[in-house]
N, C-alpha and C positions, 0 to 999 in steps of 0.2 A: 674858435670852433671847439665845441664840447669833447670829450669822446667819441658818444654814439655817432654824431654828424660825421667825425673825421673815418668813423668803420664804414659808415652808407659811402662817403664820396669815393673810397677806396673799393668799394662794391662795384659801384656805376662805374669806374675807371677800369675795371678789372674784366667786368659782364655786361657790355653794355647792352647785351639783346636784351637782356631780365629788368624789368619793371623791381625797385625795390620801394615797399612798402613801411612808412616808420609807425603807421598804428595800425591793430589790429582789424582785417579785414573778412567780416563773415563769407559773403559771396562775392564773385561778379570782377574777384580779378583774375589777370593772364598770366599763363604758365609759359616761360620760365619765370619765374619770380623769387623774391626774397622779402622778408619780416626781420627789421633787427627791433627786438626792445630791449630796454631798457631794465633789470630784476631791481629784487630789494638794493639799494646802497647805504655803504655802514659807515658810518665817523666814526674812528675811536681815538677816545683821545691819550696823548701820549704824556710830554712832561711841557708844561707850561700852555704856551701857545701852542704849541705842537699839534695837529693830528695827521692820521692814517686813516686815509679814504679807500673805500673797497667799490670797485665799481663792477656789475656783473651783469655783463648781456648776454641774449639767444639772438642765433640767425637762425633763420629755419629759410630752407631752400625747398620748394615746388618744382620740379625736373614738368619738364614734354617731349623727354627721350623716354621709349621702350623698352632700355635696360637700365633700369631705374638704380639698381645698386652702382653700377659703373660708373653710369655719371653722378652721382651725388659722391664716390671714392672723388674723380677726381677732383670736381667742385669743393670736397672738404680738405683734402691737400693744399688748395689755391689759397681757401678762406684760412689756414692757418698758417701761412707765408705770408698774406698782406694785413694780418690784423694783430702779430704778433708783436709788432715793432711800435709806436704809431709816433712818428717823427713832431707833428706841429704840438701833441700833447707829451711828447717826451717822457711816454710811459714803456713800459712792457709789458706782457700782458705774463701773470702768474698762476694759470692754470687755461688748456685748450680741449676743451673733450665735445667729439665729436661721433653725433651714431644716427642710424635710421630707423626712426616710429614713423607707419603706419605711411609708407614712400616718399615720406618727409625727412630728408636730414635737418638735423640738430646741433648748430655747433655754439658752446658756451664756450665763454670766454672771458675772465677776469682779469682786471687791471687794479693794481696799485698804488697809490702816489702820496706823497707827503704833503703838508699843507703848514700853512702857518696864517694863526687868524689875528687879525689886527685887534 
């Protein structure tokens, strides 16, 4: 299971009334919901075989509560306690920042990890 997968499954375990979306949907979905993608991913490489993988997602969360700040507070609380860790990819995540554009929260979140290529 890649990253993103292991953030959506831990979504749907977490929220399971929300619909989570993994590509980008103009109209025609149902609120509460979630979007994770996928941002630029960087290799860099290090000393030999070595590299350093940068992996950076957005969730964006759609509330259908009437106080839209409150629940996207606590919704971004949640999402930064189960996406922090991620146990099957044995990462941690290196940066959590989380805000509200336009009754949308936003929460980014980057992960790190070493690699070694054959």
């Amino acid at each position: 299971m890649d990253i993103r997968q292991e953030v959506i499954s831990r979504i749907k375990t977490h929220f399971p009334q929300a619909k989570v979306y993994e590509e980008d949907q103009k109209q025609g979905f149902e609120v509460p919901c979630f979007f994770v993608s996928e941002l630029e991913v960087e290799l860099e490489k290090e000393v030999n075989r070595r590299y350093k993988e940068t992996i950076p997602l957005v969730i964006q969360y759609f509330t259908d509560q009437p106080n839209i700040k409150d629940d996207c507070s606590k919704v971004r609380q949640i999402l930064f306690e189960i996406v922090e860790e991620l146990s099957l990819n044995k990462v941690r995540s290196i940066k959590l920042k989380g805000e509200v554009v336009n009754d949308v929260l936003m929460v980014k979140v980057s992960y790190k990890r070493h690699l070694i290529k054959e």
